[in-house]
N, C-alpha and C positions, 0 to 999 in steps of 0.2 A: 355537852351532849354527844352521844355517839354519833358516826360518821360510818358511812359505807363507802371502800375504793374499788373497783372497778379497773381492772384492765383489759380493753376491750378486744374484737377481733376474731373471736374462737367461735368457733359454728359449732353448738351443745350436740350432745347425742349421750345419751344413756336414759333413766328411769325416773320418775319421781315419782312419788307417794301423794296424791291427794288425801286431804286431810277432810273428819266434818267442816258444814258450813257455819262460819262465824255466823250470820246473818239469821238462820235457823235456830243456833243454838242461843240465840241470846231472847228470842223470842219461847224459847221452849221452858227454860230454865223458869222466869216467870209465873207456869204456870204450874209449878210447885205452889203457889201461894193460894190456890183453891181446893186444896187438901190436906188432909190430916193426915195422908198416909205417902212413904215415901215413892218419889218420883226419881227413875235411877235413867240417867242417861249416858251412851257409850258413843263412841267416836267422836267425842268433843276434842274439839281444837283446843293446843295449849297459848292462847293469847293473852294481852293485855285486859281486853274489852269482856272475855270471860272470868277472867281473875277480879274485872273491878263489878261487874254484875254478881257473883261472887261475895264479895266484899256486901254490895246492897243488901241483897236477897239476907245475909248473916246479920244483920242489925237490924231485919226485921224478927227475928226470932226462928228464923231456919236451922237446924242443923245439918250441916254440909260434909260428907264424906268423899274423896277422891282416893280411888285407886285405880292398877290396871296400866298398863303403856306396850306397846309392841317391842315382837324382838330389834325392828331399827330404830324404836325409841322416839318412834314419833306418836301419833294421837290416833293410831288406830289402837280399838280397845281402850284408852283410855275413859272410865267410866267415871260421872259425879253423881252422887245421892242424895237427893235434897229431900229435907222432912220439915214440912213447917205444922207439927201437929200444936202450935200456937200461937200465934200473932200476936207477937210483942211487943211490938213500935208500930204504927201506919203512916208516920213520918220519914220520907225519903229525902235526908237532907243536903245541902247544896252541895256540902265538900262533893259527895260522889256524883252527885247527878251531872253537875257540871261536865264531868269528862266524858260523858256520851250520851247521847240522844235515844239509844235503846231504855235505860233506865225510866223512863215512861211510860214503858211496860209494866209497869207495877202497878202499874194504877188501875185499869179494871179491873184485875185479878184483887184487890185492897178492897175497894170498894163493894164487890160481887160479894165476898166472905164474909167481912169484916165492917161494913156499913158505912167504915168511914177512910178518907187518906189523906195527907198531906206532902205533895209531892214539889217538891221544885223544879222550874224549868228548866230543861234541858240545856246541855250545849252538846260539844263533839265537832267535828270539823267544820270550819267556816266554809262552804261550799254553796251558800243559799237561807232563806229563811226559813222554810221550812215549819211554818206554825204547826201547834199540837193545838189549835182550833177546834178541827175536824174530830178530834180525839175527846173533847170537851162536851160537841154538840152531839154526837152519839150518845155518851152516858146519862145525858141531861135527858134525851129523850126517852132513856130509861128507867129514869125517874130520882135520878141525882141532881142534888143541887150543886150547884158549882161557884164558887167563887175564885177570885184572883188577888192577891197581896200580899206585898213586900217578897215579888220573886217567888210565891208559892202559888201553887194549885189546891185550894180546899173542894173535897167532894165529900161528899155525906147524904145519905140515902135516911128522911126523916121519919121519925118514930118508931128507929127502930128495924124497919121492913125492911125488904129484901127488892131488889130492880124487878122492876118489869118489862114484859118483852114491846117492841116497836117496831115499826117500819124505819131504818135507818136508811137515809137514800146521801152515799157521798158524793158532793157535785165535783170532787175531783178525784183519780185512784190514789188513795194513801196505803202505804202497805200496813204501817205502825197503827194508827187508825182500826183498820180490817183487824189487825191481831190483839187489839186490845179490846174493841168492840165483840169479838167471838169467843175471847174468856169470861165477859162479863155475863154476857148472852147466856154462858152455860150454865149458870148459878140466876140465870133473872126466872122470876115466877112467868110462864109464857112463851108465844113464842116473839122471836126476833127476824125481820127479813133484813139479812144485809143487802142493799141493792147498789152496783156499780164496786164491788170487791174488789181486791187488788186480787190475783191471779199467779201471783209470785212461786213458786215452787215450795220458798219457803215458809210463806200463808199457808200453802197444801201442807206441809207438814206439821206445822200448829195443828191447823184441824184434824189430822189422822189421830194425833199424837192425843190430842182431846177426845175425840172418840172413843180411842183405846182407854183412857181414866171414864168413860160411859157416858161425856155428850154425848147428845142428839144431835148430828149434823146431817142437811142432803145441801147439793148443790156443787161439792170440792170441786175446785178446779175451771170455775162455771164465777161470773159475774153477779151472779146472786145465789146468797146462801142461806138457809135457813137454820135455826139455832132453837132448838125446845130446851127450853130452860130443865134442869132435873134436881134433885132437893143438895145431893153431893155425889162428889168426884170421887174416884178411887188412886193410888198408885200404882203404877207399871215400869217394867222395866223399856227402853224405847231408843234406839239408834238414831241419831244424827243425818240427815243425806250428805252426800259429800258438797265440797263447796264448789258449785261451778264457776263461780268470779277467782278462783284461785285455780282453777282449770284454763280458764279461758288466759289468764295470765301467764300461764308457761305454757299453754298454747301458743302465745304470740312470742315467748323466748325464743320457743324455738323457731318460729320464723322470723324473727327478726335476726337472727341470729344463722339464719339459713340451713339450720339442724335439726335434729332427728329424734325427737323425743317420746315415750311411751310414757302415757299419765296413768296410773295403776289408782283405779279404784274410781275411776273419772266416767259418769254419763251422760253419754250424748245427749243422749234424750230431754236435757235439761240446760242444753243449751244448744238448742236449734237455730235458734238468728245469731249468735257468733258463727255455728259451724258455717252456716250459709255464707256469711260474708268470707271467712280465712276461704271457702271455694271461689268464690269470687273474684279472690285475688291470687289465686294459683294455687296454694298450698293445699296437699295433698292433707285429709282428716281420718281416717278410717277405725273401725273400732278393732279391737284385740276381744280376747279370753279373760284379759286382765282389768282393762281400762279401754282406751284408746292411745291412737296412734300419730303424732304430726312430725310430718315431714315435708322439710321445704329445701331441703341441697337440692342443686342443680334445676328449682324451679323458679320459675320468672314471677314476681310479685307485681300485679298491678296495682294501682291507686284504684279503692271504689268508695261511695258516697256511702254516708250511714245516717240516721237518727234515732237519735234515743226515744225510747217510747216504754212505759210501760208495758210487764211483760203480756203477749209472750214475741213483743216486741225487743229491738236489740236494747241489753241493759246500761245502765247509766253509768255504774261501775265499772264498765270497760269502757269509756270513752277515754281516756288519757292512754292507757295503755293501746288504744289500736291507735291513736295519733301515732303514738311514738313508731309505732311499725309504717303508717304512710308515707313519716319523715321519709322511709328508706324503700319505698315501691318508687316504679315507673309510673312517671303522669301525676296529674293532679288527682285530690278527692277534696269534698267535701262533707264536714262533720256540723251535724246540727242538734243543739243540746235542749230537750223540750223538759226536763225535768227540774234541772237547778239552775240557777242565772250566774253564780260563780262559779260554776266548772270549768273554764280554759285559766284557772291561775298560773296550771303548770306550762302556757306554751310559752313567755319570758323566759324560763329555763330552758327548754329546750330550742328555742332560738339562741342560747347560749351555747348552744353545741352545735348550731351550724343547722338546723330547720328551718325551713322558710313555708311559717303557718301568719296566715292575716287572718285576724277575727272583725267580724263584720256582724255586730249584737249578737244574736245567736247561732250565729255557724262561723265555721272557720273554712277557710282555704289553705287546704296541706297542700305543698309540689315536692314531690320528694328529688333527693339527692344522692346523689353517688356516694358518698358516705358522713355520716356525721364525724364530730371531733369532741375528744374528751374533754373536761371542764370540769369546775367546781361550779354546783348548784347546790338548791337549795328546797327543800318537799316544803308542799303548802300544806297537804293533805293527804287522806290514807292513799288514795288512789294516782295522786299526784305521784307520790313519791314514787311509787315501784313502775310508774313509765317512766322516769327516772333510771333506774337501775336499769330497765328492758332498754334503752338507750345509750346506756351507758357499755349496754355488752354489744352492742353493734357499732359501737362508735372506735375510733383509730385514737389509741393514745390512751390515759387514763382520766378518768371521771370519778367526782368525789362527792359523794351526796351527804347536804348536811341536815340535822332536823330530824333523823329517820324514828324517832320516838311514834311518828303518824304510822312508820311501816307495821312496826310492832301489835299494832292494835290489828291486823288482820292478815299477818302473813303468821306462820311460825316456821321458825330455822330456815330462812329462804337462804341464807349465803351458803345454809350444809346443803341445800338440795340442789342449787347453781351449779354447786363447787363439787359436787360428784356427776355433774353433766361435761364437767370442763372447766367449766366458769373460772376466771381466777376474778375472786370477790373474798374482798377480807372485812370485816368489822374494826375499824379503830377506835377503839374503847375512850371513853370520857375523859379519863386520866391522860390524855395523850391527843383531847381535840383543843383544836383552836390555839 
């Protein structure tokens, strides 16, 4: 397996390029599957997790067009075209679903058209359980039957007919949930009240992007949504938002790193509980013409408390990654994780580098230190790993991350975008690990 080396110490400053959102985009692609006519999307990131949705979407009988890449060759303008003017398979089978947990987005969209799916459960990182329950008891109450076996999801919508609309009330915020239930919605004869929505940026984008193919949506953005079913969809062409978990991530490079970095193509505005806390602790955020702006030389970092919460609360996907920058503030904080039960896998590693984090069930106690020290560790998971790396550039000495197959699936070309900031980060190729 490849390996990421890390020589730490350098305080970044130049440019990077925010890319779309993985998280967006894999929710979007999807809903190609409620049309006959093509669905062209631009700014899609070039990842693993969109290459193996990808891969799904094609074995249902999609045809898949990519073209498009910027002059620095990364994912801006990169555009995919997806046509599923027939539904050839409604079988979503294990090999692929296995690798990610988005892949169960197929499934309203299946069902809504198509009348019937057979899906397999999920996997993707072991970070929690994370039932697709929720995602089950929606459809049903729009009038899908549901079963479960041998490792499959059977949905089937009997006699033929098409969903009809419901009052869908979730007793807890699911995002995948909210975006499978609002494709299904769009195609159910009636209307649908989502009540208790996820509120995510990238649910906001689903639904615009839905509207633009001529759902009926009011509520975006708002905890409850309503969804008037309409006979069909049409195709549009529809950009991407950029990815703010990949924003807020070399936001924290560059403060952990006590440098100067401009995020081009990066909005604030979609990530107001990070900006808040990087204020919190010193670091200077300010927006540019281009993106924004984080700068942290010459400014004092303090330790401050966070908790994850649903948005447009602070997100769960940067809980590893601001650890790893507390390791390295003044004073104590405390991190408390209300989303998944297995998220602090990565603080064993970075207690391997010299962090002194105590977990205590759901929260940790960070005291940060005068500086970490390099090491060979080990990524549990996607988010794990690249506090990993963000630790690895702040740390004295070199650090070796092993596993980064995790990073792959939601960064893209992070050692070229490092390494034109300063970073000295090199990729050691498979042929030459372990």
């Amino acid at each position: 397996m490849d390996r990421i080396r890390i020589q730490g110490g350098v305080p970044l400053e130049g440019t990077i390029v925010i890319g779309g959102a993985k998280n967006a985009a894999l929710a979007l692609m999807p809903a190609c599957l409620l049309t006959a006519e093509t669905l062209s999307l631009s700014n899609l990131p070039h990842l693993v997790d969109i290459t193996t949705m990808a891969h799904l979407l094609a074995q249902h009988g999609v045809d898949i067009g990519l073209n498009g890449r910027s002059p620095d060759g990364g994912s801006i303008g990169r555009v995919m075209e997806l046509t599923a003017r027939t539904i050839t398979n409604t079988t979503a089978p294990y090999d692929l679903v296995r690798k990610m947990r988005a892949s169960i987005l197929v499934l309203g969209p299946l069902v809504a058209r198509h009348g019937q799916a057979k899906v397999s459960l999920p996997g993707g990182c072991a970070i929690g359980t994370r039932p697709v329950d929720l995602h089950l008891k929606a459809l049903e109450q729009m009038g899908a039957v549901i079963t479960v076996e041998g490792g499959y999801i059977l949905a089937e919508v009997p006699g033929g007919k098409r969903l009809h609309g419901a009052n869908v009330v979730f007793p807890q915020v699911t995002v995948g949930g909210t975006e499978n239930a609002l494709m299904a919605a769009s195609l159910a004869d009636g209307e649908t009240v989502i009540a208790n929505a996820a509120r995510e940026p990238e649910v906001c984008d689903l639904a615009n992007c839905l509207v633009a193919m001529g759902a009926r949506i009011s509520g975006i953005g708002t905890g409850t949504m309503r969804v008037t079913g309409v006979e069909a969809l049409h195709g549009i062409e529809y950009a991407v938002l950029p990815d703010r978990i990949e924003t807020g991530t070399y936001a924290v490079a560059a403060a952990i790193t006590r440098g100067d970095i401009e995020l081009v193509g990066a909005r604030l505005d979609l990530m107001e509980s990070v900006h808040k806390v990087l204020h919190e602790c010193g670091i200077e955020v300010t927006p540019t013409k281009r993106g924004m702006r984080v700068k942290a030389n010459g400014h004092r970092i303090d330790g401050v408390d966070i908790m994850t919460e649903p948005y447009p609360g602070f997100p769960t996907d940067m809980q590893a990654q601001l650890m790893a920058l507390m390791a390295t503030a003044n004073g104590a904080s405390m991190i408390t994780e209300t989303i998944f039960e297995n998220r602090f896998m990565h603080v064993p590693e970075l207690a391997r580098m010299g962090a002194k984090v105590n977990v205590h069930g759901a929260s940790a106690i960070v005291r940060g230190v005068a500086k970490l020290s390099g090491a060979p560790v080990m990524a549990t998971d996607l988010r794990a790993s690249v506090s990993l790396i963000l630790a690895g550039l702040a740390a004295e000495g070199e650090t070796v991350v092993s596993r980064v197959y995790h990073l792959d699936r939601g960064y893209e070309r992070l050692e070229e975008k490092l390494g034109a900031c300063g970073a000295r980060i090199d990729r050691i190729k498979d042929s030459a690990a372990e």
